[in-house]
C-alpha positions in Angstrom: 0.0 0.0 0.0 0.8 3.9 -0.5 0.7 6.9 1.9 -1.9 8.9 0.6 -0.1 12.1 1.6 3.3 11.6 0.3 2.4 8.5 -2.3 5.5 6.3 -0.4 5.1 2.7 -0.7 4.2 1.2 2.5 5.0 -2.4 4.2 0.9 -3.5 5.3 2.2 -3.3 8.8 3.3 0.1 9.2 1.1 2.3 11.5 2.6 5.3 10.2 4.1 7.2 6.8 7.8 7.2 7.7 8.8 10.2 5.7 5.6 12.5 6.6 4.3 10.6 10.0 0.9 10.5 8.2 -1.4 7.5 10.5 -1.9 4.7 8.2 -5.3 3.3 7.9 -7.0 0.8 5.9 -9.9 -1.4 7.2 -9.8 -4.0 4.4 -6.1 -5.2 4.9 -5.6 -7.6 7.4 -2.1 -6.9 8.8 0.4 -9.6 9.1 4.1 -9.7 10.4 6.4 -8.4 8.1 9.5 -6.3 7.8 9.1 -2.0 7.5 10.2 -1.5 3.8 13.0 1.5 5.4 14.1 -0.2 8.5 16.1 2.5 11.0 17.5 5.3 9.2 17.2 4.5 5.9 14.5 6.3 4.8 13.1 7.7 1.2 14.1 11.0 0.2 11.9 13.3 -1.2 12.4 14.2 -4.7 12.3 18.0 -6.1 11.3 18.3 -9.9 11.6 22.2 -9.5 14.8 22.4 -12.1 12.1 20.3 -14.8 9.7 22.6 -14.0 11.6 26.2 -14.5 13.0 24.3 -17.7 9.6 24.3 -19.5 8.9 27.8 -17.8 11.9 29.3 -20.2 10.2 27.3 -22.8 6.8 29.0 -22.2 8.3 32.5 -22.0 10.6 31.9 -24.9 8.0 31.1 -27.2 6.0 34.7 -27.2 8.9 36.1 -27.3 10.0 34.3 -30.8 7.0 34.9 -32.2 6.7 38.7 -31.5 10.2 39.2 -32.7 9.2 37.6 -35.9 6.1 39.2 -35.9 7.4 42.4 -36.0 10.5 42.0 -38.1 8.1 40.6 -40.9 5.2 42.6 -40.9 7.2 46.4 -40.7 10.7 45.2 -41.8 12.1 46.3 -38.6 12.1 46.0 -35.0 9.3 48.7 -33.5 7.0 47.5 -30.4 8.9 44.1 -29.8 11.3 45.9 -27.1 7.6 46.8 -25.1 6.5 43.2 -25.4 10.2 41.5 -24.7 10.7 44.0 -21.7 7.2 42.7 -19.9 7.8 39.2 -20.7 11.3 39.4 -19.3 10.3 41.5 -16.3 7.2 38.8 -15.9 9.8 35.9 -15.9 12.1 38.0 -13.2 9.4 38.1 -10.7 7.1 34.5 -11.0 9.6 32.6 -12.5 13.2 33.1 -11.9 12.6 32.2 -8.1 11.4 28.8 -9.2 15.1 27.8 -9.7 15.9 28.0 -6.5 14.9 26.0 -3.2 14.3 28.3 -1.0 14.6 31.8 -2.4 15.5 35.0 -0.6 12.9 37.6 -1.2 15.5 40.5 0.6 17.6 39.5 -3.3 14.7 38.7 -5.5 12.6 42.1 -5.0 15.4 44.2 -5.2 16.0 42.4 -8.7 12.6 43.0 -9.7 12.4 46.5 -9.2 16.0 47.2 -10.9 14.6 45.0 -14.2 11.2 47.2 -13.8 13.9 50.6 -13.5 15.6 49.3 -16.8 12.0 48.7 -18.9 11.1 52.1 -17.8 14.4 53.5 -18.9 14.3 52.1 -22.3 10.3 52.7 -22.8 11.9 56.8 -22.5 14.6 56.5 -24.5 12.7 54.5 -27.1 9.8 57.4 -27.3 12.2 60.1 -27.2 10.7 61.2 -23.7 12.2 63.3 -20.8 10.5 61.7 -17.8 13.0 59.0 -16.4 15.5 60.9 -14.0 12.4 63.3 -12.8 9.8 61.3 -12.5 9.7 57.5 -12.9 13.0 56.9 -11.3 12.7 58.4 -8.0 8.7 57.0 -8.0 10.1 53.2 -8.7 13.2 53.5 -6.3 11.0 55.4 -3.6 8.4 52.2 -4.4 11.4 49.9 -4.1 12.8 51.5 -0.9 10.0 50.9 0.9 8.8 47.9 -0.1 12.0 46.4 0.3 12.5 47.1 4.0 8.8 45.8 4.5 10.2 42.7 3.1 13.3 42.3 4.9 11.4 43.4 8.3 9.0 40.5 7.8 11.8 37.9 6.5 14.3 38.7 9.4 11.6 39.6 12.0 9.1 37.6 14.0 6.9 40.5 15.6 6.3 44.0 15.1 4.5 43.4 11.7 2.1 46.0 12.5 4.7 48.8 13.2 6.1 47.2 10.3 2.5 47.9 7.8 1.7 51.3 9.2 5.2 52.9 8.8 4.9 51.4 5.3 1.1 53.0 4.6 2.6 56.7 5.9 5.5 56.1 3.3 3.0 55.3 0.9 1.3 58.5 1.7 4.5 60.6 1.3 5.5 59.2 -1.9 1.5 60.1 -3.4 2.7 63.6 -2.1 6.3 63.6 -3.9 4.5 62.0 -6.7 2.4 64.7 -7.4 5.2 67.3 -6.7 7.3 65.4 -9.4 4.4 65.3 -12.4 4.3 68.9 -11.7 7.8 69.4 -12.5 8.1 67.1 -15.1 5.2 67.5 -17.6 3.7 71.1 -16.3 0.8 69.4 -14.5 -0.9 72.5 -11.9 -0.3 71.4 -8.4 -3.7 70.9 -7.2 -3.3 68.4 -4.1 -4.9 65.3 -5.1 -2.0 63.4 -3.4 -3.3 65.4 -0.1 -6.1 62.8 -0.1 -4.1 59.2 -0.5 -1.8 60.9 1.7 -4.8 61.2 4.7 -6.0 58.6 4.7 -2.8 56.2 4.3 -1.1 58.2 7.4 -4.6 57.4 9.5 -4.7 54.1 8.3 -1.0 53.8 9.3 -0.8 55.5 12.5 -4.3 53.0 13.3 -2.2 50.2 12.9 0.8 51.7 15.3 -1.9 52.6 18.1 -2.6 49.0 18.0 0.8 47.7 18.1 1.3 49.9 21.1 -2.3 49.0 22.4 -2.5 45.6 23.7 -5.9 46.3 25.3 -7.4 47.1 22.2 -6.0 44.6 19.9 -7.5 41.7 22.2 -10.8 43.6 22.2 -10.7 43.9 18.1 -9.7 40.6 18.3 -12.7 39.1 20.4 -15.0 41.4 18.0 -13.8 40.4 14.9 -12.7 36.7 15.8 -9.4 36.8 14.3 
């Protein structure tokens, strides 16, 4: 017989999975004497097919891309929107796929990554439309992004408690760059300042300084907790 967990073959005596400890029932066997299949230490390994997997991933990602080269190459004679298409497939593979290929990846290195490869697509969508709005505008909006989401990661990776001082710095951040965001579209393409960004900014630095009061607030966070049953 088989553990229906883990799918490891079983002697008909075993009581238990020995690789997941998974109780072994099954009323229609009669159990005689016989020998475990992995006496003492020798047990099964479990098997990782990960490397098989992100192998047809490439595949999957390579094939768009071939076909929207060729696409475009064949239909206009040369290469025009291929570089918009390549740059999202390649930023999509960075972020779902890349990770794949390894066993337990870091997400303090992979979101950095992410947001460098978003930085670069960004960089070449300005240069490829002749624009002027990298270096003031979507380059200190993605690295402000990036800074703050990755300390929010690294907090939660390295740290055990404190995730809600953790969330409400990170919704006041959020509020600060909507400020600087606005400030920044202003300089860059002429917009009038009006203060939309007041309004994200409000209601993130509420929502954020909630979420500190609680942290502080023991009291309160086992009264929410009763409330809301979570």
């Amino acid at each position: 017989m088989y553990c229906v967990k883990c799918g490891v073959r079983l002697a008909d005596t075993e009581k238990k999975c020995p690789l997941c400890s998974t109780v072994v029932y099954h009323p229609e066997i009669k159990r005689k004497p016989a020998e475990p299949l992995y006496p003492g230490n020798k047990l099964p390994k479990e098997s990782s097919d990960s490397t098989a997997l992100s192998g047809a991933i490439v595949f999957l990602f390579l094939i768009p891309l071939v076909i929207c080269f060729f696409a475009d190459f064949l239909i206009d004679g040369e290469i025009n929107w291929f570089g918009y298409v390549g740059g999202a497939l390649v930023i999509t593979y960075i972020a779902f796929a890349l990770p794949l290929w390894f066993k337990k990846p870091n997400p303090v290195i992979f979101v950095p990554c992410n947001f460098a490869a978003t930085a670069l697509y960004l960089l070449y969508i300005n240069h490829a439309t002749g624009g002027g709005w990298f270096l003031s505008f979507a380059f200190p909006i993605a690295g402000g992004l990036c800074l703050i989401i990755c300390v929010v990661v690294s907090l939660l990776y390295y740290l055990r408690r404190g995730k809600l001082y953790i969330f409400g710095g990170a919704f006041i951040a959020l509020g600060a760059l909507m400020l600087m965001a606005e400030f920044l579209m202003g300089v860059t393409f002429g917009f009038k300042f009006i203060g939309w960004s007041v309004y994200p900014l409000v209601v993130l630095a509420l929502l954020g300084g909630f979420l500190i009061y609680l942290a502080a607030n023991v009291r309160m966070r086992e009264i929410l907790e009763r409330k809301l049953f979570f």
